[in-house]
C-alpha positions, 0 to 999 in steps of 0.5 A, spaced: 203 117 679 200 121 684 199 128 686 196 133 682 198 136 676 198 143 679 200 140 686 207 137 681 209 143 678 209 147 684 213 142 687 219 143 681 218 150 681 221 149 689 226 144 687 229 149 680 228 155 687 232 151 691 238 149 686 238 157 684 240 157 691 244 152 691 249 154 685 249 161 688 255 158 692 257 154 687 264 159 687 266 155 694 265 149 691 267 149 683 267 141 683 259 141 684 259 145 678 258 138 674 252 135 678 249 141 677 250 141 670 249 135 669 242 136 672 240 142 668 241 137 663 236 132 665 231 138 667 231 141 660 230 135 657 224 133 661 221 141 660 222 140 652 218 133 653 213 137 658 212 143 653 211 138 647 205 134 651 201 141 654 201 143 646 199 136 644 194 136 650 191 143 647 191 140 639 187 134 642 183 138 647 181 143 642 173 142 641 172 142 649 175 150 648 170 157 649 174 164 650 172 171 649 165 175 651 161 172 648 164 165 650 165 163 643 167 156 640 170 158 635 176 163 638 177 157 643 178 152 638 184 158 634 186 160 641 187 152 643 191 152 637 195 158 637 197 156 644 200 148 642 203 152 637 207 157 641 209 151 646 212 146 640 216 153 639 218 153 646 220 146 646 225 147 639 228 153 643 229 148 648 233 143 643 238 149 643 238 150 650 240 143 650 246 143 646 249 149 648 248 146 656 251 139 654 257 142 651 258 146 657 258 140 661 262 137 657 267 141 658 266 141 665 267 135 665 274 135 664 276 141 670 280 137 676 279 142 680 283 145 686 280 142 694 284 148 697 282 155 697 286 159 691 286 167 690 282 169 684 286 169 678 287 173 672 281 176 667 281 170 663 284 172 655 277 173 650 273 167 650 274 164 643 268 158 642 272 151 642 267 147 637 261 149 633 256 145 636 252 140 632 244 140 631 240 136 636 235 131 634 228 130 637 229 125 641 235 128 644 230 131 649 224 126 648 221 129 643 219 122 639 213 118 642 
């Protein structure tokens, strides 16, 4: 693999801008709707995966940490602890994001849209959810080793 990491993160940093932009339009072009989905799926994977190794690197790198004024090991060592373990909660918080995002696109998936232009229609009725979506599993977003 080559490249920095920092210089890998700015480059998908740019790439999650770009499809901000381009799903801003998504109106004129309800069809693209599923690949866009269906990519947010693998980015939210991926991003479960990345959090979980920035938290295990932070638990294997503890010893190597200092902080605070006085440069202190031990404060290093609880605050490289406290930080995997928010990154590991921020990975579970991301299976729900997956879940829910899966069903979506499931759901899209099923859409045959219209290729001419239409009028806007009516306000939908009140959304009524279609299914309880089911726990997801560590592996669902590569969290197994």
């Amino acid at each position: 693999m080559t490249g920095t990491t920092a210089g890998t993160a700015q480059r998908a940093s740019d790439a999650m801008k770009d499809l901000v932009a381009v799903t801003e339009h998504l109106e004129q072009s309800p069809s693209d709707a599923t690949w866009a989905s269906g990519s947010l799926l693998a980015v939210t994977s991926r991003l479960a995966k990345t959090l979980h190794q920035l938290a295990e690197a932070h638990r294997a790198n503890n010893a190597a940490a200092h902080s605070g004024p006085a440069s202190s090991r031990a404060t290093g060592r609880v605050t490289a602890f406290n930080a995997a373990t928010e990154f590991d909660q921020a990975a579970r918080a991301l299976a729900s994001v997956y879940r829910h995002l899966d069903h979506a696109a499931q759901l899209s998936m099923q859409i045959d849209w219209d290729t001419a232009p239409t009028r806007p229609s009516p306000a939908p009725a009140p959304h009524t959810p279609t299914r309880t979506v089911p726990p997801m599993r560590r592996y669902d977003v590569g969290l197994t080793r």
